[in-house]
Backbone bond lengths (Angstrom), bond angles and torsions (degrees), N, CA, C in turn:
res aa  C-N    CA-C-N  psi(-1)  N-CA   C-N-CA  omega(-1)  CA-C   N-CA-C  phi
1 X - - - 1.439 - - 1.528 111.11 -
2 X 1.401 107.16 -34.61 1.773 90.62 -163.57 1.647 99.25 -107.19
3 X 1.551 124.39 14.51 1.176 130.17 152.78 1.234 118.19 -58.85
4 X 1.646 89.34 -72.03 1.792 107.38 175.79 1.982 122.73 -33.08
5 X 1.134 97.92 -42.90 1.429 116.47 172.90 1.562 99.81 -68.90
6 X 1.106 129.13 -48.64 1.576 125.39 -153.10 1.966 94.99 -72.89
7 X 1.159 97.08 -61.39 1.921 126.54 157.36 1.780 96.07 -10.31
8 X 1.641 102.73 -78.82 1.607 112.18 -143.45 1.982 91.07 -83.55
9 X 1.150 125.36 -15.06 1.603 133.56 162.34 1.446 109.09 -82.94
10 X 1.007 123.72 8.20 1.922 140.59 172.70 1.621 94.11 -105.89
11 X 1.026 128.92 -52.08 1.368 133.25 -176.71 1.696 134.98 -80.44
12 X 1.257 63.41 -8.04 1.983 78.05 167.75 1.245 124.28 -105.98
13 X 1.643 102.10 -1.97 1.539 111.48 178.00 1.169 102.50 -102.90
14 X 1.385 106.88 165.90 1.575 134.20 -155.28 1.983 90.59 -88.42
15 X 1.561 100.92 164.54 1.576 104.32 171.04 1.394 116.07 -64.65
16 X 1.420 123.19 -40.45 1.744 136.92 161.25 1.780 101.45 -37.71
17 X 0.835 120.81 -59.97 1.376 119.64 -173.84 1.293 119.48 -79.19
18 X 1.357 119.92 -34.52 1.655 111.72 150.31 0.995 133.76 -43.76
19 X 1.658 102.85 -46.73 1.341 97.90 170.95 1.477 127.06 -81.77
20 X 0.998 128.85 -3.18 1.415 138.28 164.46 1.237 116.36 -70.53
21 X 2.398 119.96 -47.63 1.149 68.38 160.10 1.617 134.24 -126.70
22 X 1.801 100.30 54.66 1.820 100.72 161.02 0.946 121.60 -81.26
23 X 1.624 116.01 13.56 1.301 97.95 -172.05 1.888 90.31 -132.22
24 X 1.028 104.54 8.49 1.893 102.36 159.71 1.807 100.92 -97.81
25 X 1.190 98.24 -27.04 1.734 94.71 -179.62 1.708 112.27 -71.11
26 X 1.421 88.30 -34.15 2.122 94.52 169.05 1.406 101.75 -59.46
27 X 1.152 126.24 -49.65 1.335 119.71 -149.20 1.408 124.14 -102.35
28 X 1.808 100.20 9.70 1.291 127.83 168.04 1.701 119.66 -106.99
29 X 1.549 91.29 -22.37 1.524 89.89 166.43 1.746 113.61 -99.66
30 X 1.547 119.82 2.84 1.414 116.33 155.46 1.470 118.50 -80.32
31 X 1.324 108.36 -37.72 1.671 102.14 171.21 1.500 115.71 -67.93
32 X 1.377 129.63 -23.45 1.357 132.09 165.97 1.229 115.14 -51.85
33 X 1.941 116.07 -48.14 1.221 126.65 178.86 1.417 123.71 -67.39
34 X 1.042 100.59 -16.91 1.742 118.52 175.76 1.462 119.68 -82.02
35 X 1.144 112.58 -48.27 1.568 130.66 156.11 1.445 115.53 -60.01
36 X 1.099 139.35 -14.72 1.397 145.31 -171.43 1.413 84.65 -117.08
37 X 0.921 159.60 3.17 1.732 151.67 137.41 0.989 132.54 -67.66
38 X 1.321 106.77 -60.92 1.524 145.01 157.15 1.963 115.72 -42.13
39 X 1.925 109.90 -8.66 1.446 107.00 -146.67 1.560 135.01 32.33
40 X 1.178 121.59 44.38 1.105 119.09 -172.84 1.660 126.96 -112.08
41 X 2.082 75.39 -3.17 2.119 81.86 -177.50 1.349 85.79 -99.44
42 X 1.522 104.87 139.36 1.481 123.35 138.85 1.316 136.28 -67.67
43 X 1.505 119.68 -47.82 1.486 119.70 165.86 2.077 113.45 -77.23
44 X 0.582 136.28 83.78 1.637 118.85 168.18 1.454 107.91 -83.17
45 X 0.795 137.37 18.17 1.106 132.55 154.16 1.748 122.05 -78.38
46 X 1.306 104.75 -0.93 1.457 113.32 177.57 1.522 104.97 -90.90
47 X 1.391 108.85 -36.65 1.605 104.44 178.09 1.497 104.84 -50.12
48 X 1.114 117.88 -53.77 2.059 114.30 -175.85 1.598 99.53 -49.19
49 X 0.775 113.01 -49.08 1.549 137.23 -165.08 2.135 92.33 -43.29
50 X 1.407 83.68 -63.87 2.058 99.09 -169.33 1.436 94.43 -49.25
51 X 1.717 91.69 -51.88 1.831 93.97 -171.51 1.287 145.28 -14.31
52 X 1.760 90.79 -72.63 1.545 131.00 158.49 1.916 97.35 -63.14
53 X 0.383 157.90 -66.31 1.139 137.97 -152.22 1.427 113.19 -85.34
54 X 1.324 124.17 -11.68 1.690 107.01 158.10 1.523 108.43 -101.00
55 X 1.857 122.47 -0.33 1.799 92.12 143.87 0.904 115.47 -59.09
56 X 1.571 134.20 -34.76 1.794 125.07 -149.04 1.338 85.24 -83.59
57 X 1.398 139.72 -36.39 1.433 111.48 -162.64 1.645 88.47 -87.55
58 X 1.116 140.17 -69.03 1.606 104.30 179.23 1.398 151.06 -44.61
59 X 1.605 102.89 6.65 1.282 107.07 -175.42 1.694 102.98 -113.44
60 X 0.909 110.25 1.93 1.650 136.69 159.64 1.287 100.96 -69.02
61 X 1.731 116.78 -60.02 1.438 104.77 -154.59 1.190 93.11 -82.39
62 X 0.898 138.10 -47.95 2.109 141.39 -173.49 2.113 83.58 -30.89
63 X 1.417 106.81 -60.30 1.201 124.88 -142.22 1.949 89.54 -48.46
64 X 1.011 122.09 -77.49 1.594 162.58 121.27 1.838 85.41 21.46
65 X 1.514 119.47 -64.75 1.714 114.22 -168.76 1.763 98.45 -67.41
66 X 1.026 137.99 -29.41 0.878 173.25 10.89 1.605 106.34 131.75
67 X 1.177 99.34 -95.93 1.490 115.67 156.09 1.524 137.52 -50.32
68 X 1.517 110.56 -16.69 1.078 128.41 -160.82 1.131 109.33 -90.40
69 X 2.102 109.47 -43.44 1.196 124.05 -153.96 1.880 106.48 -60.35
C-alpha cells in the first residue's frame, strides 16, 4: 500500500523532478554507503530500501521517454 502511493506520487511528477529526485536518492544512498563503512549505520536495511527506489524512479522515467517518443 504505501509503495503504491509512493509509485503513483512518482508519476505525477514532471521528468525535471525525477530527475531531481534520482539524483538526491543517489546521493542518499552514497552517504548510507559511507556510513555502512565507517559502522555507523544502524538500520542497513534502508540501503535496499534507496536501491529499489531509484529503479522505480528510473523505471518511471524510461516509462515517461517512452510515451513521449
Amino acid at each position: 500500500m504505501k509503495i503504491n502511493k509512493y509509485v503513483e506520487g512518482l508519476k505525477a511528477k514532471s521528468a525535471a523532478e525525477l530527475n531531481e529526485e534520482l539524483v538526491a536518492a543517489k546521493k542518499e544512498l552514497f552517504n548510507l554507503r559511507f556510513q555502512n563503512a565507517t559502522n555507523q549505520l544502524d538500520n542497513t536495511s534502508r540501503i535496499k530500501d534507496v536501491r529499489r527506489n531509484i529503479a522505480r524512479i528510473q523505471t518511471i522515467i524510461a516509462e515517461k521517454a517512452r510515451v513521449a517518443e
